[in-house]
C-alpha positions in Angstrom: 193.9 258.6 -1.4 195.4 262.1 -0.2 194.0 261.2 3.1 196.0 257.7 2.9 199.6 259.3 1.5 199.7 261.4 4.5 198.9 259.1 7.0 201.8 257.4 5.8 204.3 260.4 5.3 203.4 260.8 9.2 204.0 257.7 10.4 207.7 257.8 8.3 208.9 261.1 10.2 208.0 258.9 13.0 204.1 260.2 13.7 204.1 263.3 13.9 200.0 262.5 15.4 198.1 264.7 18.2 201.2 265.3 19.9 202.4 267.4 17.0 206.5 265.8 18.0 208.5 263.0 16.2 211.5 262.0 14.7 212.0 262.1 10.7 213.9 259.1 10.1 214.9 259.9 6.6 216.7 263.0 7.7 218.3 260.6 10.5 220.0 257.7 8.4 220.7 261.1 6.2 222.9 262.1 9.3 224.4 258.5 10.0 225.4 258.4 6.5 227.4 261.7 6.3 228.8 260.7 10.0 230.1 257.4 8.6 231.3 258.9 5.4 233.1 261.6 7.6 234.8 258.6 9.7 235.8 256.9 6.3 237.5 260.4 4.9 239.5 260.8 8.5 240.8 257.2 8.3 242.2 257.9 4.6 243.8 260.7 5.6 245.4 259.2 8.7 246.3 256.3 7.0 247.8 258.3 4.4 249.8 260.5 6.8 251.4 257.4 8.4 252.2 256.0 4.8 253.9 259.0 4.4 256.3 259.1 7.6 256.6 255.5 7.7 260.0 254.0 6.5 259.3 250.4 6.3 261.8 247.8 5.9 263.9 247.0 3.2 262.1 244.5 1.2 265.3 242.3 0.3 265.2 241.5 4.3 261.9 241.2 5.2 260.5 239.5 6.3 264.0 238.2 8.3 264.5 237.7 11.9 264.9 241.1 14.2 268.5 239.6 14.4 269.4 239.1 10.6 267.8 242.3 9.5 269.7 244.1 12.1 273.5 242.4 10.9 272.6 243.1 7.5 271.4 246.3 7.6 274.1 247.7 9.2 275.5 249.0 5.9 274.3 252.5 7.4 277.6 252.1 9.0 280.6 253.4 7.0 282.8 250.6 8.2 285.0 249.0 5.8 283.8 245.6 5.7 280.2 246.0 7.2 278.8 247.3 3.8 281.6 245.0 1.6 279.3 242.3 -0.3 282.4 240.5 -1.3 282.3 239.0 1.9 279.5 237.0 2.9 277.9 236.4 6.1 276.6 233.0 6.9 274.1 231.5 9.6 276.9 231.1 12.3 278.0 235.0 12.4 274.4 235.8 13.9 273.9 232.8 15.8 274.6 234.4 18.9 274.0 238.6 17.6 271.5 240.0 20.0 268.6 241.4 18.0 269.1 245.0 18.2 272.0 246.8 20.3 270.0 249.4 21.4 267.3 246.7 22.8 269.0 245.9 26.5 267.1 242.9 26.9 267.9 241.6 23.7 271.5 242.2 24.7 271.6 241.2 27.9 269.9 237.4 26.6 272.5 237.3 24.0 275.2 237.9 27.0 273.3 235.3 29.2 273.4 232.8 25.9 276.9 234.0 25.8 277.7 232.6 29.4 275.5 229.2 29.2 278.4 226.6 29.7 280.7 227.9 31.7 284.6 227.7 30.6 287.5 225.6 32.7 289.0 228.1 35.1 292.5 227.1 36.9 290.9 226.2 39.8 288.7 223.7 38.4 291.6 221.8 37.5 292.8 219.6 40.5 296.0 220.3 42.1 298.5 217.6 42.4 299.2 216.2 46.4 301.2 213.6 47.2 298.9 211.5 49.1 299.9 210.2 53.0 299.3 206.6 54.4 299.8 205.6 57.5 301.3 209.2 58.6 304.6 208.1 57.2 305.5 211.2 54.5 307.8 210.3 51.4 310.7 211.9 50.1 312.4 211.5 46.6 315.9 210.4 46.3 317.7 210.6 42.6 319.6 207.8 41.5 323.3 208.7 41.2 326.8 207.4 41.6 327.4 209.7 44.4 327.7 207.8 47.2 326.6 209.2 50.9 330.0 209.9 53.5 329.5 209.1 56.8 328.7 212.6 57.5 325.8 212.7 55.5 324.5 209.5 57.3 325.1 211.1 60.5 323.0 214.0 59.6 320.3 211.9 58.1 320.2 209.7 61.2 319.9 213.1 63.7 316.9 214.3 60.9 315.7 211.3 61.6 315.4 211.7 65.1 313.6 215.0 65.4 311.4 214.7 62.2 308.9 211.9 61.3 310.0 208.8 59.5 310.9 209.5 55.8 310.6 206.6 53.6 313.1 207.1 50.3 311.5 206.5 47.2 313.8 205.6 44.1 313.3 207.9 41.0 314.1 207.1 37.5 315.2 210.5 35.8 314.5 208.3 32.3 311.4 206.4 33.0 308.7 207.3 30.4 305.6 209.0 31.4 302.5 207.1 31.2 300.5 209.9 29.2 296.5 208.2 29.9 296.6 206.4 33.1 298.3 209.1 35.1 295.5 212.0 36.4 298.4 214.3 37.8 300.1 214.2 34.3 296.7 215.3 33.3 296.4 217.8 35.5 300.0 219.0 34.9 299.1 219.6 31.3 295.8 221.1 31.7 297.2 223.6 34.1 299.7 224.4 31.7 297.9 225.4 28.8 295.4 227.3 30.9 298.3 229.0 32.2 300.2 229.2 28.8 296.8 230.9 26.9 295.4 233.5 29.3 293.7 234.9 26.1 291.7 231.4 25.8 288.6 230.1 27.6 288.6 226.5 27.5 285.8 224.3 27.3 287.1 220.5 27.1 290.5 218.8 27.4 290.5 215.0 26.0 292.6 212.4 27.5 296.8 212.7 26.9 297.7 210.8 24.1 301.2 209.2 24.5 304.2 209.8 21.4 305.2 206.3 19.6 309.2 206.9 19.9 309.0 209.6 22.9 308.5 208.6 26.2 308.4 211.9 27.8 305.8 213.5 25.2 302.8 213.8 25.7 299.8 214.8 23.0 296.8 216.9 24.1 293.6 218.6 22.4 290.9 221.0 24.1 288.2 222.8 22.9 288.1 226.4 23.4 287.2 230.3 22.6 289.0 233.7 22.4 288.2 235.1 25.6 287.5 238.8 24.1 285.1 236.7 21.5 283.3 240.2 20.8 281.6 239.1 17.5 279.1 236.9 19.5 279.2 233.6 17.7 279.0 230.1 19.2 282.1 229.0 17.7 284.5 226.9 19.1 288.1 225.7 18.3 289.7 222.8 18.7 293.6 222.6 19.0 296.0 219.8 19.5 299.4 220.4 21.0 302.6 218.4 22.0 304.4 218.5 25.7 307.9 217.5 26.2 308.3 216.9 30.1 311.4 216.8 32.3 311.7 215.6 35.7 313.2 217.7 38.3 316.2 216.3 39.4 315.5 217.6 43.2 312.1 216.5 43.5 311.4 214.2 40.7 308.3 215.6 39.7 307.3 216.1 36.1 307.8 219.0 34.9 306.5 220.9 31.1 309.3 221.9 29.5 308.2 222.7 26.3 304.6 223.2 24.7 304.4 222.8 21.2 302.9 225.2 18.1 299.3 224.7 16.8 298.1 221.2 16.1 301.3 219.7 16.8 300.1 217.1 18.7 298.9 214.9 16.2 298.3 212.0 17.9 295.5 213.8 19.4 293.9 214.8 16.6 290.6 211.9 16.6 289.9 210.7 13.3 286.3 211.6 13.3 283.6 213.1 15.0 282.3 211.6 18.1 279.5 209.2 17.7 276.6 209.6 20.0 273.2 208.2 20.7 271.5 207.9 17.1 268.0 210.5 16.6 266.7 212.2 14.0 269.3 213.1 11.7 271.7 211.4 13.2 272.0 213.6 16.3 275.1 213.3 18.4 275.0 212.8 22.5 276.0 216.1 24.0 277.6 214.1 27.0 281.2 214.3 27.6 283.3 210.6 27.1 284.6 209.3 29.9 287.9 209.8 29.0 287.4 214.0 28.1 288.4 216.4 31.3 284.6 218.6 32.0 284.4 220.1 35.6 281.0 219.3 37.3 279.3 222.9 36.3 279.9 222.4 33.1 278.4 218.6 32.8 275.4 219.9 34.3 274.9 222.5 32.0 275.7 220.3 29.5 272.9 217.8 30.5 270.7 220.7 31.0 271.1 222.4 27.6 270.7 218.9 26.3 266.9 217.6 28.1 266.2 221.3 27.0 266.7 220.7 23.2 264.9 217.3 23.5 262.1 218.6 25.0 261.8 221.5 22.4 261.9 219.0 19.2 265.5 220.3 18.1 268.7 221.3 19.3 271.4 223.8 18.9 274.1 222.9 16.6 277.7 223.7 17.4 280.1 225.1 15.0 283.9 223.3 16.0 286.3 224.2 13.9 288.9 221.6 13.8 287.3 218.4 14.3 287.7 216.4 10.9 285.2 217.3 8.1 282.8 214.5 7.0 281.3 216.0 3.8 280.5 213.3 2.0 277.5 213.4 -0.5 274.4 211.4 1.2 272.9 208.8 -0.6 269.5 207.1 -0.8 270.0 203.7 0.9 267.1 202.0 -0.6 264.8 202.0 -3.5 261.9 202.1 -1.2 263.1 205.4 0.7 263.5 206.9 -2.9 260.5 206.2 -4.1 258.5 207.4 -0.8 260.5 211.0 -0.6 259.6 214.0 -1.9 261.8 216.8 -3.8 262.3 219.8 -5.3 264.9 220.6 -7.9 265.8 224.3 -9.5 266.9 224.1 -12.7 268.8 227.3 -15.0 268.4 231.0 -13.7 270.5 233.8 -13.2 272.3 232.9 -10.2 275.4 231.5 -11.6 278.3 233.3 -12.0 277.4 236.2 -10.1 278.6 237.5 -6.6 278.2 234.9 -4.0 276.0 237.1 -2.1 273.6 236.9 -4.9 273.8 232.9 -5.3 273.4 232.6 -1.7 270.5 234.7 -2.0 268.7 232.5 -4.3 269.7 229.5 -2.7 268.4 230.1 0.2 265.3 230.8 -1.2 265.0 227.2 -2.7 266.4 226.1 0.2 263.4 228.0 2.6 260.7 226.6 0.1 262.0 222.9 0.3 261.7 222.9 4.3 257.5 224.8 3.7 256.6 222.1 1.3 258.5 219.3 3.2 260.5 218.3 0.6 264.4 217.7 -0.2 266.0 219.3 -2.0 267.8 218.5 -5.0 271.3 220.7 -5.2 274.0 221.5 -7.8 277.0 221.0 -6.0 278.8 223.1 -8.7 279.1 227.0 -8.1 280.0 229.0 -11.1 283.0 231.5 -9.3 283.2 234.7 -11.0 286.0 235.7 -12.6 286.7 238.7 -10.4 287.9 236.2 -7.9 289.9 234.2 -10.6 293.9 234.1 -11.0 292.8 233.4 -14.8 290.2 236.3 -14.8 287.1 233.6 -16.1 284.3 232.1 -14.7 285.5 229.1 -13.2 283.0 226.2 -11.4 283.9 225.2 -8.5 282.7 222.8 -5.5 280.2 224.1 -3.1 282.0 222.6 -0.2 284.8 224.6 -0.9 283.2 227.3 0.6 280.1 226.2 2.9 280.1 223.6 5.7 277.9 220.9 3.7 278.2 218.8 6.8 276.3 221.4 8.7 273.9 221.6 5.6 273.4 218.1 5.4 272.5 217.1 8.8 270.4 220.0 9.6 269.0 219.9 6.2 267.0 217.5 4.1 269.4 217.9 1.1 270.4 215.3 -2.0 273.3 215.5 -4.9 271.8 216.7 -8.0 273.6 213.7 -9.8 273.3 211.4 -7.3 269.5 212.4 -7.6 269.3 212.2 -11.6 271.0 208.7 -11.4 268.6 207.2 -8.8 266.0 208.9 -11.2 266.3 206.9 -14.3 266.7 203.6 -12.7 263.4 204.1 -10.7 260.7 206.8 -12.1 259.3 204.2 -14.7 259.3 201.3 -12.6 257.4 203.1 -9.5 255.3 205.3 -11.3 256.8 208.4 -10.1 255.8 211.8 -11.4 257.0 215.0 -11.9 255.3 218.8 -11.3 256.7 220.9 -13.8 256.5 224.8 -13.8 258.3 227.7 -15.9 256.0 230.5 -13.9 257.6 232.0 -10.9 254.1 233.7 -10.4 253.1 229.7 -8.7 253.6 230.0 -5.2 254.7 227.9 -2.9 251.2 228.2 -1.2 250.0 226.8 -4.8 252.6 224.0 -4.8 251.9 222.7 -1.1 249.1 220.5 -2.4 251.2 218.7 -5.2 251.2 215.2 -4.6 254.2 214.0 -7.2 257.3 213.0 -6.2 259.2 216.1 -8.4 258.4 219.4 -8.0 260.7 220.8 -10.8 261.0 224.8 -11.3 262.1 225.9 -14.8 264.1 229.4 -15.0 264.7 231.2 -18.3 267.0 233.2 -19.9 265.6 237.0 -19.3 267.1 238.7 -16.3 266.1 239.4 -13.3 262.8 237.8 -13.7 265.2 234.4 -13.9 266.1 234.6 -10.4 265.4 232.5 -8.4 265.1 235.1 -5.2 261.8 236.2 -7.4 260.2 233.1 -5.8 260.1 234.4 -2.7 259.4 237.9 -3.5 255.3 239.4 -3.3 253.0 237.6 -1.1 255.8 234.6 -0.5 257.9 236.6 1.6 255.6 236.2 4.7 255.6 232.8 4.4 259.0 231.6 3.2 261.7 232.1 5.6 265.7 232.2 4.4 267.4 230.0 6.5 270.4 231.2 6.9 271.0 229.4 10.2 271.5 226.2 8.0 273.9 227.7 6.2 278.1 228.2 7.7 281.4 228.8 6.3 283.5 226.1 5.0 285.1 224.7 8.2 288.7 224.3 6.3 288.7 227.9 5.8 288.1 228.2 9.3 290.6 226.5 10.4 292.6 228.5 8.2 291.9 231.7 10.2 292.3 229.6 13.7 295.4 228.7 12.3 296.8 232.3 11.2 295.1 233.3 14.7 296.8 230.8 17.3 300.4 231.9 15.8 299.5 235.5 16.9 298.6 233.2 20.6 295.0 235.3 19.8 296.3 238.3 21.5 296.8 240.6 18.4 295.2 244.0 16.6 293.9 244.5 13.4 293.7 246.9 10.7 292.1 247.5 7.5 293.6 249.6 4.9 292.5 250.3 1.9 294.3 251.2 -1.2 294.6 249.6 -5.1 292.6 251.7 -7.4 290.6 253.8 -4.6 293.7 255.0 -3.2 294.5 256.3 -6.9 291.5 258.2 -7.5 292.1 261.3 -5.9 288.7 263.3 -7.3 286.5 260.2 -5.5 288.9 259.6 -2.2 291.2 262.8 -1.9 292.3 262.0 1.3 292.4 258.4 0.9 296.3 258.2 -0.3 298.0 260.3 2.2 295.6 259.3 5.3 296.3 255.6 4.2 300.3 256.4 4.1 303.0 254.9 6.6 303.5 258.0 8.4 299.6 258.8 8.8 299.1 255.2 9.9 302.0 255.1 12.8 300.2 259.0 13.8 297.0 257.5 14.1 297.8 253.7 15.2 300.0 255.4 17.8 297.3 255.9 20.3 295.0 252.9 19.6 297.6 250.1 19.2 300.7 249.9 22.1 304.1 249.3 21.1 305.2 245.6 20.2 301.8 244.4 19.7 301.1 241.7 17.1 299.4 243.9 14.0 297.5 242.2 11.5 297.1 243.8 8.5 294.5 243.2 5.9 295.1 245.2 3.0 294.8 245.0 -1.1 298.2 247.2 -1.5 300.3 244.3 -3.3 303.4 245.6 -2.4 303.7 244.7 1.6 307.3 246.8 1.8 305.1 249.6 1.6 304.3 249.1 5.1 307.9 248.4 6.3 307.8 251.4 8.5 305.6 249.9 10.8 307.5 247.3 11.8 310.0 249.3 13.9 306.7 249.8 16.3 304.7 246.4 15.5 305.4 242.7 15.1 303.1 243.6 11.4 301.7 240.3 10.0 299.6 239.9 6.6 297.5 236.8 4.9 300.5 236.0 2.4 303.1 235.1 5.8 301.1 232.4 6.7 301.0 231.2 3.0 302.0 227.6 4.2 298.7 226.9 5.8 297.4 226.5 1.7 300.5 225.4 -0.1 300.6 222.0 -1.7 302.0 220.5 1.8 299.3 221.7 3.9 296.0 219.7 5.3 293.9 221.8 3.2 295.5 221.1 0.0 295.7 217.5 0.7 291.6 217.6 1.8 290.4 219.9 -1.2 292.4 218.2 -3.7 290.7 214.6 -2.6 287.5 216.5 -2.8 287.8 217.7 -6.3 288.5 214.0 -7.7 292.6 214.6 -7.4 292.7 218.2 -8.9 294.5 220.9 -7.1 292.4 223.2 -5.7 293.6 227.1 -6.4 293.4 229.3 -3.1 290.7 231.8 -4.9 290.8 235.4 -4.7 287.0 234.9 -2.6 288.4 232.4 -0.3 292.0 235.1 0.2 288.8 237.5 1.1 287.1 235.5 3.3 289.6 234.4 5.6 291.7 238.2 5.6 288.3 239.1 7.0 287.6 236.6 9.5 291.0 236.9 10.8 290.8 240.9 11.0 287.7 240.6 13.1 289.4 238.3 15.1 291.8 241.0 16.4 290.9 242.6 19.7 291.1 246.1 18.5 290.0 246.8 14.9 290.5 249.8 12.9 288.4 250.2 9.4 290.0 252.4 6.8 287.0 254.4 6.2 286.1 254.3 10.5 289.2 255.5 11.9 292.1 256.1 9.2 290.4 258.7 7.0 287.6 261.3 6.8 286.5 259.9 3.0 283.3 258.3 2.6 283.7 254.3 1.5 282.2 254.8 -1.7 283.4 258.4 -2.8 282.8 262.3 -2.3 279.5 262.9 -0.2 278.3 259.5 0.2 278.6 258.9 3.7 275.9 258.0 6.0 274.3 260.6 7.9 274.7 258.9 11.3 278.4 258.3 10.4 
């Protein structure tokens, strides 16, 4: 037996026989096992070390695109309205935002987006020529009851003599211009407002419209851009102007006498949208009528931007503010189609009446969780406005369109009325069978929900906050997989035009500043410096070398009292939101529009919506100032809390 036991404790140690050498194997896997163990501790600790320098992301933005995380997060910045969440930033403000400004290449494909479709230049616009036939030139003689002496026959008989044969064309100083059928007009007028708006780039002209009642108007629209367009978004404008012409009385020739002020040419204003070749969701021909002035580059850009977005699946929309607003609720055309869809409704939560940077929050949630499960979703159209924006200091609902471009929503978006929905609903459920998902848990997932087969997907909210939120769905494990998207959603297109309104009177050549005053200006132990450095005199010392004398100065401001900045206008041509008042009273186009949309109630010109557009139009002006940038040394929100990096 002893004899046996070590036979076999030798051939373990790996036979230690005659040779008297081996290997103990226990004492080896004894020495992988430390060695592996060792690996395991050094990989703790480095992991550990990197936890510990790491900053990671905010978790409210990830997991965002590079180019959304970087607009956002630029509240490191202590500029006035970077960090100001009573202004809210929508898909089309990043559109064209390079990813990162310190990343070149992402800057320089943002510039090369930028620069796609060329604009018109002058010289793409044909110059007029009197054409020649037969090598006989013509000359323009004005009708009038001067008659010719012999003297003047004599001359014109020796000028006939040396110089070729000059046939006399009558000219009719009254004769009404024919506004579509004459290119040269067209030309003339195109020239003209190239030549009028150096700070524009123009994109399209449509055909001359001709004035019932004035023959020598004219009505023309373009499409265009500012030219020093530094916020990088693919927006464009659409004006429509009138032109009274003259002819002159030497030549004849038509000549501009007088172009008119924004969207005065109403009789080029279309009705509606183009109509193009019908796709999915209705998608719109890119190409140019027939009728619309596009030099030759642009076309082909045009075409090529267009086989490029057909060949990807999608294509890019374009923002135009402008054109006429369709923003009608969609409807189900058919029980069928009702009955084969699939949706998902959000009922109660905490969203409403909050900020509108926390109900877009949450919408956009629902919103990214409809487009993973492939579903449409079912929308309250009512948004509950907070009272801080409220003349009558209450909550007050109000329409969703009101503030977001649902026509943008709806054709990029599979999207339903939630009382359009409800109604379709009861007539239909019990007939085809059609059954509902319910869950109260926010803890399901959409992962968990991608399986349901029912037509309804319903999520309950309740009535403890936060955990009622409807941002919590796509917190945890969902935020890999659910992407906001804020591409889908824009600014309300009336408010837009709002700003292109106040900006075209100011021909888009004007600065901007931001001041800052009301209650912060007041509290001298959070903002010491903020009152004096906000003051007239401070602001002419410190506008003095940024803004040149005479310039159009647009100032957005909460200080109530506007003679408070009377001194300025000795320097500046000073403008604020309130002069341009008429673009909301109860005779303008928005009145009329918002009042139809509410069912015949006038619509109130919110304190949000006075926000929004005093913003867009301040970042509209081609140099901006911030309050807490450039006019004072205070931090935005009080003593010692500015930014490091500021």
């Amino acid at each position: 037996m002893l004899g046996r036991g070590a036979l076999s404790a030798a051939r373990w140690r790996g036979g230690g026989g005659a040779g008297g050498i081996g290997i103990d194997l226990r004492a080896l896997l004894r020495s992988g096992g430390n060695l592996l163990f060792a690996l395991f501790v050094a990989a703790v600790l480095a992991f550990t070390l990197l936890a510990a320098v790491h900053s990671p992301d905010d978790p409210l933005l990830h997991p965002s695109s590079h180019q959304l995380t970087a607009f956002l997060t630029s509240a490191t910045s202590n500029s006035t309205f970077l960090a100001d969440d009573s202004v809210l930033r929508t898909g089309e403000d990043f559109a064209g935002a390079g990813a990162n400004s310190s990343d070149a290449a992402a800057l320089a494909e943002s510039t090369v987006v930028a620069e796609a479709i060329p604009f018109i230049k002058l010289e793409d616009v044909a110059t007029e020529k009197v054409e020649e036939s037969s090598g006989v030139e013509q000359s323009v003689t004005v009708d009038t009851d001067a008659s010719s002496d012999a003297g003047a026959a004599a001359a014109a008989r020796a000028a006939t003599e040396e110089n070729p044969i000059v046939e006399a064309v009558s000219c009719d100083m009254e004769a009404p211009v024919d506004c579509t059928g004459d290119k040269d007009l067209f030309n003339l007028l195109m020239r003209t407002a190239i030549e009028k708006f150096p700070d524009l780039h123009f994109y399209r002209f449509g055909r001359p419209v001709a004035v019932p009642g004035s023959p020598m108007e004219c009505d023309l629209a373009w499409r265009f851009r500012p030219a020093e367009d530094t916020n990088g978004r693919a927006t464009y404008y659409k004006d429509y102007r009138r032109f009274a012409l003259t002819r002159d009385v030497n030549t004849c020739t038509l000549v501009v006498s007088t172009v008119g002020e924004y969207h005065s040419g109403t009789g080029a204003k279309r009705s509606g949208r183009r109509k193009g070749k019908k796709g999915k969701k209705g998608k719109r021909d890119r190409e140019a009528p027939v009728t619309d002035f596009v030099p030759a580059k642009t076309q082909m850009r045009l075409d090529e931007n267009a086989a490029n977005a057909d060949n990807a699946g999608g294509s890019e929309p374009e923002l135009v503010v402008g054109e006429a607003v369709n923003d009608n609720l969609p409807v189900v055309e058919s029980e069928s189609e009702f009955s084969r869809g699939k949706y998902l409704i959000y009922m109660g939560g905490g969203e409403r009446c909050k900020s509108m940077n926390h109900f877009v929050w949450g919408f956009l949630c629902a919103l990214g969780e409809a487009q993973y499960l492939n579903r449409t979703l079912v929308m309250d159209l009512n948004v509950c406005l907070n009272s801080r924006y409220t003349t009558s200091g209450k909550d007050e609902e109000r329409d969703f369109r009101l503030y977001f471009d649902f026509e943008h929503l709806k054709q990029s978006a599979s999207v339903i009325d939630q009382s359009q929905f409800w109604t379709d609903w009861g007539k239909w459920h019990k007939k085809d069978r059609l059954k509902n998902h319910y869950t109260e848990d926010i803890r399901v997932t959409p992962m968990q929900l991608r399986d349901v087969k029912d037509t309804l997907i319903m999520r309950k909210f309740g009535n403890v906050e936060p955990d009622n939120y409807w941002s919590r769905v796509c917190e945890g494990e969902t935020e890999a997989v659910i992407k906001r998207p804020w591409y889908l959603l824009w600014k309300s297109r009336r408010l837009m035009e709002i700003v292109s309104a106040i900006s075209s009177q100011m021909n888009w050549d004007f600065d901007s500043v931001h001041v800052v005053r009301g209650e912060k200006a007041q509290n001298t132990q959070l903002w010491p410096n903020l009152d004096r450095d906000t003051s007239p005199d401070s602001l002419l010392t410190t506008l003095n070398d940024k803004v040149g004398a005479g310039r159009h100065l647009y100032i957005a401001t909460n200080e109530p009292d506007k003679s408070f900045f009377d001194p300025l206008k000795g320097k500046y041509q000073t403008h604020f939101l309130d002069d341009f008042k008429d673009l909301w009273n109860e005779n303008s186009e928005w009145y009329t529009e918002t009042k139809e949309l509410s069912n015949g109630n006038p619509v109130e010109f919110d304190g949000y919506m006075r926000v929004a557009v005093d913003t867009e139009v301040f970042l509209r002006g081609k140099r901006k100032l911030e309050t807490f940038n450039d006019l004072t040394r205070d931090c935005k929100n009080g003593v010692n809390t500015c930014p490091a990096s500021s």
